[in-house]
C-alpha positions in Angstrom: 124.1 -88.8 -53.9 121.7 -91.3 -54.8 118.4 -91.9 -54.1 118.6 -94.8 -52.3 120.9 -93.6 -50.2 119.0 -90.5 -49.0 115.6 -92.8 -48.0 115.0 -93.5 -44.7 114.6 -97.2 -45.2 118.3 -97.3 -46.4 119.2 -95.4 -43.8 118.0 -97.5 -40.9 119.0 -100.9 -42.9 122.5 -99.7 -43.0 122.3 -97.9 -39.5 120.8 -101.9 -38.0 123.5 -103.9 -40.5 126.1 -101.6 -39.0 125.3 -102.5 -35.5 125.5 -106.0 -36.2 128.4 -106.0 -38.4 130.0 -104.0 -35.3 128.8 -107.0 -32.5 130.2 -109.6 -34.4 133.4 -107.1 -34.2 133.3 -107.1 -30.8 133.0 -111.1 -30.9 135.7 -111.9 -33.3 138.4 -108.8 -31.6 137.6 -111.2 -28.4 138.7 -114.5 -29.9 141.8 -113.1 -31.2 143.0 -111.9 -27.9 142.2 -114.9 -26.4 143.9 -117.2 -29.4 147.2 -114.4 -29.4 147.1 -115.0 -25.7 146.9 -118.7 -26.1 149.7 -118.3 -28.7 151.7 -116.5 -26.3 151.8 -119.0 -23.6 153.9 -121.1 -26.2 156.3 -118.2 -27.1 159.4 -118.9 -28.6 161.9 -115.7 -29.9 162.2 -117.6 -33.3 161.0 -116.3 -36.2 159.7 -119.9 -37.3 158.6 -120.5 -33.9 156.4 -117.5 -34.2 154.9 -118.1 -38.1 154.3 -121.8 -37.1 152.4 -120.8 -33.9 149.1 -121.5 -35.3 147.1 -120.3 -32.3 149.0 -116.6 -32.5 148.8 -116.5 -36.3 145.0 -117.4 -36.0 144.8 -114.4 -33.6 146.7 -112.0 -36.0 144.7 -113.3 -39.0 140.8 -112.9 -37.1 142.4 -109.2 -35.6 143.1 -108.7 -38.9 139.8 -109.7 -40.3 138.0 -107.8 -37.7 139.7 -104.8 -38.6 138.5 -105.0 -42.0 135.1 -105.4 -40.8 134.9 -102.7 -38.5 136.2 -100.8 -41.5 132.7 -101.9 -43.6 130.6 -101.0 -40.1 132.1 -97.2 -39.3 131.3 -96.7 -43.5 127.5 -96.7 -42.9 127.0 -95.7 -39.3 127.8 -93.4 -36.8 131.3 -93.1 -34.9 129.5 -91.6 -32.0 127.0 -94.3 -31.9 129.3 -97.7 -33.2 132.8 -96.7 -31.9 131.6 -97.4 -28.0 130.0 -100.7 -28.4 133.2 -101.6 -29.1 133.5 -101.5 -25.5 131.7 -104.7 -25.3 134.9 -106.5 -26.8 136.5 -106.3 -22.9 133.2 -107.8 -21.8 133.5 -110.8 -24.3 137.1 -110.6 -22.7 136.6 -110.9 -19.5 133.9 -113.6 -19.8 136.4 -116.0 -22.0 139.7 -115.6 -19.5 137.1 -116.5 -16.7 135.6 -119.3 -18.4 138.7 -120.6 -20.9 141.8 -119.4 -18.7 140.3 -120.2 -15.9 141.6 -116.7 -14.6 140.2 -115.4 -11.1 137.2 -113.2 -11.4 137.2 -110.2 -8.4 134.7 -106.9 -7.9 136.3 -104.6 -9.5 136.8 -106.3 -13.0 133.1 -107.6 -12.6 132.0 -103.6 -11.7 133.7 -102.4 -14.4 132.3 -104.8 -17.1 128.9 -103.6 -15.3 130.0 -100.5 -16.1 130.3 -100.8 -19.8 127.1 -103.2 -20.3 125.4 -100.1 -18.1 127.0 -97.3 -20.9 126.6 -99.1 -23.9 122.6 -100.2 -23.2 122.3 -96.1 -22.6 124.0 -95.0 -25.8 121.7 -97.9 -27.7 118.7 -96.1 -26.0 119.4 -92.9 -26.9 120.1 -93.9 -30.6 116.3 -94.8 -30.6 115.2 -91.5 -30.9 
C-alpha cells in the first residue's frame, strides 16, 4: 500500500470524486432510460430496425458508459455509502417522463421519490461523521 493512499487527504479526495463520479451516474443511467424508452416507441422486431434505432442504441451505449463509470466510483468509495445514491437515478426518472413524456404525475410516485430524496440526504449525513 502506498503512501498516498493511506493519507487522509487521498482518502477524502477519492471518497468526494467518488460521489460525484456516482451523481453523474445517476444522471447519465436516467438519460438512457429515457432515450431506450424513446427508442422503444419506434420498435421494430428487425434486427436492422433495432441497430439503426439511433435513440435505443444511444441508450445502450450511455447505459453502457455509465456502467463503466460506476465501475471507477465503487473502486474508491464505499458500497454502503455510493451504492444507494443510486437511488436518485428513479428520481432523475421520474422528473424526465413528467417533463419529456409528458406522463401523469400522481401521490404515490411523488411520495416515493420523497422517500428516496428523504433516505439518500440521511445516508449523506451520516457519512459526515
Amino acid at each position: 500500500m502506498s503512501t498516498l493512499a493511506a493519507s487522509p487527504a487521498y482518502d477524502a479526495a477519492a471518497r468526494r470524486r467518488a460521489i460525484l463520479l456516482v451523481c453523474c451516474c445517476t444522471i447519465s443511467g436516467a438519460a438512457a432510460q429515457l432515450l431506450m424508452k424513446i427508442g422503444m416507441t419506434h420498435f421494430v422486431p428487425n434486427l436492422w430496425a433495432i441497430v439503426t434505432n439511433l435513440s435505443l442504441m444511444a441508450g445502450y451505449v450511455l447505459y453502457g458508459m455509465n456502467t463503466l463509470l460506476l465501475i471507477v466510483a465503487l473502486r474508491d468509495g464505499e458500497l454502503s455509502m455510493l451504492y444507494p445514491i443510486i437511488a436518485l437515478t428513479y428520481v432523475w426518472v421520474t422528473i424526465l417522463s413528467y417533463t419529456l413524456l409528458r406522463e401523469p404525475p400522481n401521490a404515490f410516485k411523488n411520495i416515493g421519490i420523497a422517500a428516496i430524496v428523504l433516505g439518500v440526504a440521511v445516508l449523506g449525513r451520516n457519512g459526515k461523521k
